[in-house]
C-alpha positions in Angstrom: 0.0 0.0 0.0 2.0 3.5 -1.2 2.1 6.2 1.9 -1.0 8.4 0.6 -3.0 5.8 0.6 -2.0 4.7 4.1 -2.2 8.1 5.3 -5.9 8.5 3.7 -7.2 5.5 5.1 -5.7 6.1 8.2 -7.9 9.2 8.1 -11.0 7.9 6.9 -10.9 5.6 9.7 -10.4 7.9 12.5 -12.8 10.0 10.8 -15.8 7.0 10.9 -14.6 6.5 14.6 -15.1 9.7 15.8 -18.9 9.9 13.9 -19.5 6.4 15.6 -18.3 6.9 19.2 -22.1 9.2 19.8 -23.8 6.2 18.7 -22.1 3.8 21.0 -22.5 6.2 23.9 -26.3 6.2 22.9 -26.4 2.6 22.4 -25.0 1.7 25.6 -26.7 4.0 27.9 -30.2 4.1 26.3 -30.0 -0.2 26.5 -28.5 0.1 30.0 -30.3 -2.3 32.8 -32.0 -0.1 35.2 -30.9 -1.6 38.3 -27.5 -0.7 37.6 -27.8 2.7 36.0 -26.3 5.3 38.5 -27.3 8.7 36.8 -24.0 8.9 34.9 -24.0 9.0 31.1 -20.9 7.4 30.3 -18.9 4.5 28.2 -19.3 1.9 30.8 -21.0 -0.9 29.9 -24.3 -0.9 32.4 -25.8 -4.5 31.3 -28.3 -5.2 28.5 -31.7 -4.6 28.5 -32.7 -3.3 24.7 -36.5 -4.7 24.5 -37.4 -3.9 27.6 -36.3 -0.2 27.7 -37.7 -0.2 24.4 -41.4 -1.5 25.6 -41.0 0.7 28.6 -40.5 3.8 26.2 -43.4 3.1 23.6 -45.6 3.1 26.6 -44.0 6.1 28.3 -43.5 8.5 25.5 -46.7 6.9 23.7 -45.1 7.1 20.5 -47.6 5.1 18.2 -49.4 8.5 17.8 -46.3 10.5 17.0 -45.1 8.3 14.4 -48.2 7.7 12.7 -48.0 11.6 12.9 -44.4 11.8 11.5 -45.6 9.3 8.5 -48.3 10.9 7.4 -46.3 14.9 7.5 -43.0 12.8 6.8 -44.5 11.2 3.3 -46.7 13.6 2.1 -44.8 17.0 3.0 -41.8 15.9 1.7 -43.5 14.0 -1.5 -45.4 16.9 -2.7 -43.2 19.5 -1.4 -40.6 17.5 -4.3 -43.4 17.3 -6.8 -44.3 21.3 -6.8 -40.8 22.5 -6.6 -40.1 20.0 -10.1 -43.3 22.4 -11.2 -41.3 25.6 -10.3 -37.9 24.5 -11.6 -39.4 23.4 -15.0 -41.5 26.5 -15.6 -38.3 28.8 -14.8 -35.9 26.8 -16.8 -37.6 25.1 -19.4 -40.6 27.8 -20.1 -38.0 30.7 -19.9 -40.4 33.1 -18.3 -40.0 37.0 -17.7 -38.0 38.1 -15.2 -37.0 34.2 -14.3 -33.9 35.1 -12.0 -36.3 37.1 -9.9 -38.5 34.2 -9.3 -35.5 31.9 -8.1 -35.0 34.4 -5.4 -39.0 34.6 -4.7 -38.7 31.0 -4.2 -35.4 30.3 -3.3 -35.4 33.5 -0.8 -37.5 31.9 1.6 -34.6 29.3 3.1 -32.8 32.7 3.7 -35.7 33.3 6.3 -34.8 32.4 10.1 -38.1 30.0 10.7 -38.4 31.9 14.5 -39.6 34.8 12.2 -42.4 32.7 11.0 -44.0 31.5 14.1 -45.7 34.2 15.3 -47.6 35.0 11.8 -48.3 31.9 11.1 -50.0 31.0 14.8 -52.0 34.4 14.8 -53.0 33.0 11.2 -53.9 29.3 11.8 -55.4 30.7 15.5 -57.9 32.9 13.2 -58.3 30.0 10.2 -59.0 27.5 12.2 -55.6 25.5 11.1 -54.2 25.6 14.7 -53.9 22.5 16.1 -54.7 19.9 12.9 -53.1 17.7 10.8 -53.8 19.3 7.5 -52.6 22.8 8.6 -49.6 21.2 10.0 -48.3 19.5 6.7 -49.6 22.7 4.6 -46.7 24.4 6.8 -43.8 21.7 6.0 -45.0 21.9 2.3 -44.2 25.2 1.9 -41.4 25.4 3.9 -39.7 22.7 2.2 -40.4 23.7 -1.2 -37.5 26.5 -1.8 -34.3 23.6 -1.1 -36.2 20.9 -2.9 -36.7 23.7 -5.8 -32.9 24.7 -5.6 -31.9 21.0 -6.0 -34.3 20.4 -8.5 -33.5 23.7 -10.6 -29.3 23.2 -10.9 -30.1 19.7 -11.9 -32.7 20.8 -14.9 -30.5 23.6 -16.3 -27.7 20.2 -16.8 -30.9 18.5 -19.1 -29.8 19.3 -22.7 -31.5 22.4 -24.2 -31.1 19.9 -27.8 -33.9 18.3 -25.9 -36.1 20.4 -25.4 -35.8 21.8 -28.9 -36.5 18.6 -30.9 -39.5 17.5 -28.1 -41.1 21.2 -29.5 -40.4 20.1 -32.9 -42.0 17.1 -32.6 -45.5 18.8 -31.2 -45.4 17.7 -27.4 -46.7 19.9 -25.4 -45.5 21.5 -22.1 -47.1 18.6 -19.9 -45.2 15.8 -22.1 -42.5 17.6 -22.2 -41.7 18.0 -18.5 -43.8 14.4 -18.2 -41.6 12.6 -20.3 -38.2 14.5 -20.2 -37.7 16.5 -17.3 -39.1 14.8 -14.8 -37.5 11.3 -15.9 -33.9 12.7 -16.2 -34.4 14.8 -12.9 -35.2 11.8 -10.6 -32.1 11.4 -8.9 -32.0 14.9 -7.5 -35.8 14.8 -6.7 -34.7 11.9 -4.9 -32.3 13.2 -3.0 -34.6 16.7 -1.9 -36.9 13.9 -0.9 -34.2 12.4 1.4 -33.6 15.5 3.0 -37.0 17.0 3.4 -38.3 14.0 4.7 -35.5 14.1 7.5 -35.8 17.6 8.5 -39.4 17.1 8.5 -38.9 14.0 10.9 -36.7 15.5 13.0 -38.9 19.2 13.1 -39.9 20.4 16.9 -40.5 23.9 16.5 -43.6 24.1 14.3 -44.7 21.4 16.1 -44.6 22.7 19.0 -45.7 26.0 18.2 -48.5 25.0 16.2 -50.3 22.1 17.7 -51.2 21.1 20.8 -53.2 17.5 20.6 -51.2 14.0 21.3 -52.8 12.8 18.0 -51.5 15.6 16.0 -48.5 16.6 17.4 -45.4 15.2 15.6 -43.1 12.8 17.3 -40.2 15.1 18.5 -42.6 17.8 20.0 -43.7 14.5 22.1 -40.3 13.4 23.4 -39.4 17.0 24.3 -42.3 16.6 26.6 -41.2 13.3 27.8 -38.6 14.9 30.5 -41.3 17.5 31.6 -44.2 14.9 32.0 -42.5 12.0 33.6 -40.0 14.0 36.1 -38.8 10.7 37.5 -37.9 8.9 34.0 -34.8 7.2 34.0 -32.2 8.4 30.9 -32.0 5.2 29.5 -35.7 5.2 28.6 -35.7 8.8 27.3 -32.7 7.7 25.4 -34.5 5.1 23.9 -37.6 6.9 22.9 -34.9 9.1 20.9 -32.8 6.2 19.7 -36.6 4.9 18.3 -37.4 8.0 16.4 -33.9 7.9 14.9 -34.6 4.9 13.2 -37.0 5.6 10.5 -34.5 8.3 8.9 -31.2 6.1 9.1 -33.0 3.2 7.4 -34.0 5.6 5.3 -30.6 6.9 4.3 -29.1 3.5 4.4 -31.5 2.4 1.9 -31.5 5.4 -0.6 -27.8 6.3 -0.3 -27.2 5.8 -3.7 -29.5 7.9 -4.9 -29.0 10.8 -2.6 -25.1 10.4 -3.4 -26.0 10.6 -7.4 -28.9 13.6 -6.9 -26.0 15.5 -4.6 -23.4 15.0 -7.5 -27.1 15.6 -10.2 -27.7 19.3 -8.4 -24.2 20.4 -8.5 
């Protein structure tokens, strides 16, 4: 093996240890037996009790709720947010439309926007709506404040689609909804892909809005739940809070695990 390539592994691998060594920590404690936990978050190993913390946190966190919850904002937000910023992209850089670099920073602009600055109009708004507090209201939120990355992604990708294309589709008669339909869309997966990837996640892992914008155990998403779970249950032992959160992290890793691929090649597709 030549030096650099020593040297580079040698890296790589201390790298992976030091993004694993979290994990273990939060393995070991939140799978620690309860008789011998002492109050101290640390590397020593604590016994083994994985299924029963785990059937101890369901029930103390109820988290059947929150992740049917999570699902349905999870799935939907993120699918349609994908689908409607493809819309945007295509119109701005296949339809070549007046003043089309002003409309990337209308859409675009709005993941410049701190998300505190949001709360308060938007709870005054659903308050006087009667969105506050449901499920639909919720997700119309994560919709729209998903839309502007997926739309970025979606955008740099669809300005790399051959304008050739484009040109002989028009020549051929199609129409704007084959074209997009049977070209754009197509040839843009990968990055759509990948904006799904991340929007889901952020919209898993959301507790603000949540918080702010719904109040019901049926509605509420999953992490606005657990960051209730120290408040309601005082005398909860960490391992059990730990595994409530080690629960809700699973969904997104498999998730990544199983759609790496694709949100390696929609990275490299919206560069």
């Amino acid at each position: 093996m030549k030096k650099d390539t020593w040297r580079r592994h040698t890296f790589l691998v201390l790298l992976s240890l030091g993004w694993l060594f979290p994990l273990y920590l939060l393995v070991l404690n939140a799978f620690a037996n309860l008789d011998r936990w002492d109050a101290d978050f640390d590397w020593r190993f604590k016994g083994w009790e994985p299924m029963e913390n785990i059937k101890i946190a369901w029930e103390a966190a109820t988290l059947t709720p929150g992740l049917k919850s999570n699902a349905f904002y999870g799935i939907l937000g993120a699918g349609l947010s994908v689908i409607f910023a493809s819309f945007a992209a295509f119109a701005i850089v296949a339809l070549n439309p007046r003043f089309k670099q002003t409309w990337f920073w209308v859409i675009y602009g709005v993941n410049l926007v701190p998300y505190q600055m949001l709360l308060l109009p938007l709870f005054e708004s659903f308050a006087s709506t009667g969105l506050y507090d449901t499920r639909w209201g919720l997700l119309l939120v994560y919709i729209g404040v998903a839309v502007p990355f997926a739309f970025f992604l979606s955008r740099n990708h669809m300005l790399s689609i051959p304008h050739e294309l484009l040109e002989a589709a028009k020549l051929d008669g199609a129409n704007k909804f084959k074209i997009y339909s049977r070209i754009f869309f197509p040839l843009s997966l990968p990055a759509l892909g990948a904006a799904f990837l991340f929007q889901f996640t952020w919209i898993w892992n959301d507790l603000v809005f949540g918080l702010t914008l719904t109040t019901s155990e049926e509605i509420r998403p999953l992490m606005s739940t657990l960051s209730t779970l120290v408040g309601m249950y005082g005398n909860t032992p960490m391992p059990i809070i730990l595994s409530a959160n080690f629960i809700a992290s699973m969904p997104t890793a498999i998730l990544f695990i199983i759609g790496q691929r694709l949100f390696v090649a929609g990275l490299r597709a919206g560069s």
